[in-house]
C-alpha positions, 0 to 999 in steps of 0.5 A, a space after each residue: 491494480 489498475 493501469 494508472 494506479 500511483 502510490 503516494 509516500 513520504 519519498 513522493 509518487 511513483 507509478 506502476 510502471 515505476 513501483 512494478 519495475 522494482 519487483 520485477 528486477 528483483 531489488 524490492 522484495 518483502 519477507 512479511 506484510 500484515 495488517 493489524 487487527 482491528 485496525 482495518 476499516 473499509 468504506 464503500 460508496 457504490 462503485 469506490 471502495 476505501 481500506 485503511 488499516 495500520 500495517 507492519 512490513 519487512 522490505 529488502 530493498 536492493 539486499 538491505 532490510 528495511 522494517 515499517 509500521 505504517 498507516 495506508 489508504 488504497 482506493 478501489 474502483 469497481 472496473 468492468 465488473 471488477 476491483 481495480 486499486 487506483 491509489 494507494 498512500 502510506 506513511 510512517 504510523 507514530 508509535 507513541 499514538 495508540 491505533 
């Protein structure tokens, strides 16, 4: 995850040191994360590197379960040698669209 890497959702943009301070305190957590198969696609493009894939998840924000199925995008950058994500954007996935 790089410095300036921001999340974009439907609730809006947040940053690492917004997203990171969430984990740390302890009130955002995940008990499951995968992506579904067949789903995953990636993209590279010298050093700019593009996933997508649909993804299920179980949050608990603050003690409360918060399940999802969406669609996400990260972009990486090859930094010093190394990936580095610098963007990552999800939104809910429409359960009456096939993959």
């Amino acid at each position: 995850m790089a410095d300036d890497w921001v999340i974009v959702s439907w609730t809006g943009v947040s940053d690492k040191k917004q997203f990171l301070s969430f984990i740390e305190s302890g009130d955002l957590t995940h008990s499951a994360m995968d992506m579904i198969a067949g789903t995953e696609r990636v993209r590279i493009y010298g050093d700019t590197a593009i996933l997508t894939g649909r993804v299920t998840n179980t949050a608990h924000y603050k003690g409360e379960e918060f399940p999802a199925d969406e669609w996400t995008s990260d972009i990486f950058l090859k930094i010093n040698g190394e990936w580095k994500c610098v963007l990552s954007h999800i939104t809910p996935a429409d359960k009456t669209k096939a993959n």
